[in-house]
Structures are given as structure tokens and as C-alpha cells.
C-alpha positions in Angstrom: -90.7 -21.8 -8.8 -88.2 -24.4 -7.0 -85.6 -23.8 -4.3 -84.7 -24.9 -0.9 -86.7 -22.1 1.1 -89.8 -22.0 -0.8 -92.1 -20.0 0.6 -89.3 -19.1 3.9 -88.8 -15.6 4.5 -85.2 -14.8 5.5 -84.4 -11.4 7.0 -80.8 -10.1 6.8 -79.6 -7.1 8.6 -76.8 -5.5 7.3 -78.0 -6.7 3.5 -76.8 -3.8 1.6 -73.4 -5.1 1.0 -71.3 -7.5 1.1 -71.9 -10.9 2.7 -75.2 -9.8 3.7 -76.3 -8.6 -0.2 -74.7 -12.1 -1.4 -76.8 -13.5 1.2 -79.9 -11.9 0.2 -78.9 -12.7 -3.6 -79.0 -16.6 -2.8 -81.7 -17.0 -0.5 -83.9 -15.4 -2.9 -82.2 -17.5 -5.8 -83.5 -20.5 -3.3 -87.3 -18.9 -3.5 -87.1 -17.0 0.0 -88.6 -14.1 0.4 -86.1 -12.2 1.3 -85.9 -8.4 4.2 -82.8 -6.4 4.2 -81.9 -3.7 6.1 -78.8 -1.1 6.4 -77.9 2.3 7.8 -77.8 3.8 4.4 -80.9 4.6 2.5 -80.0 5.1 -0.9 -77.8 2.3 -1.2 -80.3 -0.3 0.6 -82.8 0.7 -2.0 -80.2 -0.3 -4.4 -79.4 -4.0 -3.0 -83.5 -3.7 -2.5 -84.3 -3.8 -6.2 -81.0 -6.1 -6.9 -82.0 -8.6 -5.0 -86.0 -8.5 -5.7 -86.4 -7.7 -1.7 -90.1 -8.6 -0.6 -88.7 -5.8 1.7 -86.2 -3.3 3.0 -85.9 -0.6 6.5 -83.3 1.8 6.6 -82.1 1.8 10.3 -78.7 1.5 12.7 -79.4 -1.7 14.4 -77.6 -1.3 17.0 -80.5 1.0 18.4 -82.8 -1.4 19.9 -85.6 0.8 19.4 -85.8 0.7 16.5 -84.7 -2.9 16.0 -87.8 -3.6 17.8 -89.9 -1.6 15.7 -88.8 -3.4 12.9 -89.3 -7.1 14.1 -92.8 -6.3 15.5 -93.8 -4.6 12.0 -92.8 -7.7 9.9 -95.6 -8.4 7.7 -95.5 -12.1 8.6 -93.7 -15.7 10.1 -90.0 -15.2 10.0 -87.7 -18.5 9.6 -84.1 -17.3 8.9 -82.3 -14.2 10.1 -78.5 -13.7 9.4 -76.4 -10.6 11.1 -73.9 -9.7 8.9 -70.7 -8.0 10.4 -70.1 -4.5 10.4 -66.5 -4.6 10.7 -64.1 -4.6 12.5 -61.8 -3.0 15.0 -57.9 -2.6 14.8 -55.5 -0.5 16.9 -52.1 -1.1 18.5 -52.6 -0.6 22.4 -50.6 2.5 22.8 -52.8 4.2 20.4 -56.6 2.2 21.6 -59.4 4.6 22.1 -60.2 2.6 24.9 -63.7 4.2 24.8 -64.2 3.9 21.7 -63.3 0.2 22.0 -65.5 -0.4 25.1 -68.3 1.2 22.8 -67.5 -1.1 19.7 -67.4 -4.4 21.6 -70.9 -3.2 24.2 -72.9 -2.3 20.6 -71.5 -5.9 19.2 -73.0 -7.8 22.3 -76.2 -5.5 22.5 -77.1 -6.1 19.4 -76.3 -9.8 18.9 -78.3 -10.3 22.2 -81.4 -7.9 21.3 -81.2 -10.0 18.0 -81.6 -13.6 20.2 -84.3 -11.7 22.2 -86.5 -11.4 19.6 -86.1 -14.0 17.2 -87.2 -16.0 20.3 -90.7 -15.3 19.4 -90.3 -13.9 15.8 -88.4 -16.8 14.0 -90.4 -20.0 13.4 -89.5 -23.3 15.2 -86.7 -25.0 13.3 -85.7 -21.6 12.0 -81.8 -20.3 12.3 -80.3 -17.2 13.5 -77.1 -16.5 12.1 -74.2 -14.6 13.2 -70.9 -13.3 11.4 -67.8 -13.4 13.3 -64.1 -14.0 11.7 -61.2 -15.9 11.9 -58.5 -13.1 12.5 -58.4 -12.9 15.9 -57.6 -16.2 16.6 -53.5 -15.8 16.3 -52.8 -13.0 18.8 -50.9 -10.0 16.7 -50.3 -6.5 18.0 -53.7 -4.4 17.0 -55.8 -7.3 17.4 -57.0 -6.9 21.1 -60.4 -6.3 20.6 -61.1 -8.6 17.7 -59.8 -10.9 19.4 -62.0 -10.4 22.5 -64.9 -10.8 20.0 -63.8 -14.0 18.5 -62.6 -16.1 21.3 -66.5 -14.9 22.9 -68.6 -15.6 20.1 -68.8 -19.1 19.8 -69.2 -20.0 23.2 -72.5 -17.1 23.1 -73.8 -18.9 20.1 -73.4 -22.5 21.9 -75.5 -21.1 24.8 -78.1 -19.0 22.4 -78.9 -22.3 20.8 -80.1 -23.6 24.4 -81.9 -20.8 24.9 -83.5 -20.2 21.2 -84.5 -24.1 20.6 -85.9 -25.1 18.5 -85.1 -22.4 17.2 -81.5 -22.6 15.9 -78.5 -20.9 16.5 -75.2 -20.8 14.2 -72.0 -18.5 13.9 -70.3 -18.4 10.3 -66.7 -17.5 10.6 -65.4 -16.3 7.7 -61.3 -15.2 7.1 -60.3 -12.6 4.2 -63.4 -11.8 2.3 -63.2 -9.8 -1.1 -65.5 -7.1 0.0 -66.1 -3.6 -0.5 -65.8 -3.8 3.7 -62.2 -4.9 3.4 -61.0 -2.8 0.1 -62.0 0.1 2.2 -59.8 -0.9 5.3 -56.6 -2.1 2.9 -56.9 0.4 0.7 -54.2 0.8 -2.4 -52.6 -2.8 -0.2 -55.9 -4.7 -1.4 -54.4 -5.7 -5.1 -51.6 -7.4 -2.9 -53.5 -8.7 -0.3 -55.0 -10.6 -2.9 -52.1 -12.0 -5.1 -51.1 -12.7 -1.5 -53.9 -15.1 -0.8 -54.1 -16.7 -4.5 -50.7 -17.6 -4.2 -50.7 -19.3 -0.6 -54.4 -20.2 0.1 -54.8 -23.9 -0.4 -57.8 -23.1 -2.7 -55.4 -20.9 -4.8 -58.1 -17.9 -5.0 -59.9 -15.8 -2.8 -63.0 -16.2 -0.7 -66.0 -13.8 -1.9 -68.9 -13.2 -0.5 -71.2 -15.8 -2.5 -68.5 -19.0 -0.8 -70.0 -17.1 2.7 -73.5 -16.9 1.7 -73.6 -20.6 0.4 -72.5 -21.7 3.8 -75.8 -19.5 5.3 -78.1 -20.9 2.8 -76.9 -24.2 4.2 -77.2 -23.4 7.6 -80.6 -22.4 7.2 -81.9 -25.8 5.4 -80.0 -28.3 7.4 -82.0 -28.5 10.4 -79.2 -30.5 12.1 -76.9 -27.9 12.4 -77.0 -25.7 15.9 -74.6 -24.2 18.3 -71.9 -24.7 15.9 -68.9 -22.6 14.4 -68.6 -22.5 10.4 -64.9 -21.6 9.5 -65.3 -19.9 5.5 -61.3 -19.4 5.0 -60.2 -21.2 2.0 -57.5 -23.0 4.5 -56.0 -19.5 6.1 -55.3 -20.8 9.1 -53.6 -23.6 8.6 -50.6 -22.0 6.6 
């Protein structure tokens, strides 16, 4: 067996789904071994067998219990672990849960800074941490407060994470429209038109899917060149 992680293990949380199952899908196709985890049992068991997942923990990582538990129980050497995104937050300000909000955006940091914790000792010199962020907060729009919080913040925590982490090395992929199930559930019966939408005024002329995300991770994590930086995946979104 060939590939560019031969004999790497890569751990994604949040592999289920998504980025983080197309993820999965190509660092195994690389000859990683590959750890997933997600909230939801069943359905991690699923991406488990898709993917040929060395293996899998059904957990909410946002409790650092148990993210703990997990890292420390690893059966071996980690080089790569990717977050993947679990989505997120719009509201007009009049109608904000402003708890709610101050919840979302504390559990985001928590957990990206539980993750740099402790992939300090549990990824491998030269390794990556990855981070998912977005693009859509960059253009201020009513309902976009606290995504935009996140994304203004993100790239400056992954520029001081990759001081911190090094050798160990730190990376944020910012991705715009994806075709997920993650975003068919938030657009609902608008997602046919979202996406005739973006095929017709996307420079690419199509729409980004999860696999143009996870080829940019796979990248990330065999280019040891490449640290404290910001990875736009948007097929040209923001410059139309």
C-alpha cells in the first residue's frame, strides 16, 4: 500500500459527516489510519465502517472530560487531528438568545483550546492540528453577529497556537458554501436554489463539496511548510 500518510494516524472529530467523513474518506485513501468521533452513535458507526476507521468514540466534544478521556486512551502516536465545524449560528439581533449565543461562541473557544492543549503532547512533532472556520462572516450582514465574531477571531488564535504547538503545526481551513447535509438542513426546501445560485455565479461554475475541503486537509497535513495560516475553500465567493 502507497499514499502520502503511510503509516500516520489522523484523528478527526466531528467525522461522521460532512467535511469531517470526506476527510476521513481521503486520509485513509492516503494509507492513514484514520479515528473518528461524533455525538451520534449509530450514525458514527456508519461513517466507521465507510471509511475502514482503525477507530471510532461516540462523545460531545465539547465536554472536556471526556475529550480527555479519549486523547489519553488512543492506542498510539497521533500526527494529524482536524476539528470539523459543527455549525453555525444565525439570528437577527432583536431576536439573539444572547445566552444562548454566549454559550455557542464559549463551547467554540473551549473546545478549540482543550483541543491545542492536548495535541501539545499527543500529536507528533511535524504533525498538524486543523481547524474549520468559514468565510461568511467576513461581509457584515444582519444575523451574522456571532459568526462573525468567530471568524474575524480564528485566524489570529491559529497564528498564536502555531507558536505555542511547534513543531507541532497549526492551520485553519476556511471553507464558504459547502454542499453538506449541515447546510441542506439549515436552507431547507431554498437549498435546490442556493445551488443553481452558486453554479451560475461561482467562478468555478459548480459547487464546493466536501472532498474540495478535505483535499485541502490532506494537503495541510503533508506539507510540513504550512503553519499559522488561513486556507480559503470557496470556489471564488468572495470576490463576486
Amino acid at each position: 500500500m502507497t499514499g502520502s500518510l503511510l503509516g500516520q494516524t489522523v484523528v478527526v472529530l466531528g467525522g461522521s459527516a460532512g467535511i469531517g467523513l470526506a476527510t476521513a474518506r481521503a486520509a485513509t485513501a492516503e494509507g492513514a489510519g484514520v479515528v473518528i468521533t461524533g455525538r451520534t452513535g449509530s450514525r458514527l458507526e456508519e461513517a466507521a465502517k465507510d471509511v475502514g476507521a482503525v477507530g471510532h468514540a461516540a462523545f460531545d466534544a465539547t465536554d472536556s472530560g471526556r475529550l480527555g478521556t479519549f486523547f489519553r486512551t488512543l492506542p498510539g502516536p497521533v500526527n494529524h487531528v482536524l476539528v470539523s465545524g459543527s455549525g453555525p449560528m444565525y439570528a437577527p439581533l432583536a431576536e439573539l438568545d444572547t445566552a444562548a449565543a454566549a454559550r455557542h461562541v464559549g463551547d467554540h473557544l473551549k473546545l478549540y483550546l482543550d483541543v491545542a492543549q492536548l495535541a501539545a503532547t499527543a500529536v507528533q512533532p511535524g504533525g498538524t492540528v486543523l481547524f474549520i472556520s468559514g468565510t461568511g462572516g467576513r461581509r457584515p450582514a444582519v444575523g451574522l453577529s456571532v459568526i462573525s465574531l468567530l471568524t474575524a477571531g480564528m485566524p489570529a488564535l491559529v497564528k498564536n497556537l502555531a507558536l505555542e504547538l511547534a513543531p507541532v503545526r497549526v492551520n485553519l481551513i476556511a471553507p464558504g458554501f459547502v454542499d453538506t447535509p449541515l447546510s441542506a438542513s439549515l436552507l431547507g426546501d431554498g437549498l435546490d436554489a442556493r445551488r443553481a445560485q452558486l453554479r451560475e455565479t461561482l467562478p468555478i461554475r459548480r459547487v464546493v463539496g466536501p472532498d474540495d475541503v478535505a483535499a485541502v486537509a490532506v494537503h495541510l497535513m503533508v506539507n510540513t511548510a504550512l503553519t499559522g495560516a488561513t486556507f480559503d475553500v470557496d470556489g471564488g465567493q468572495q470576490i463576486i
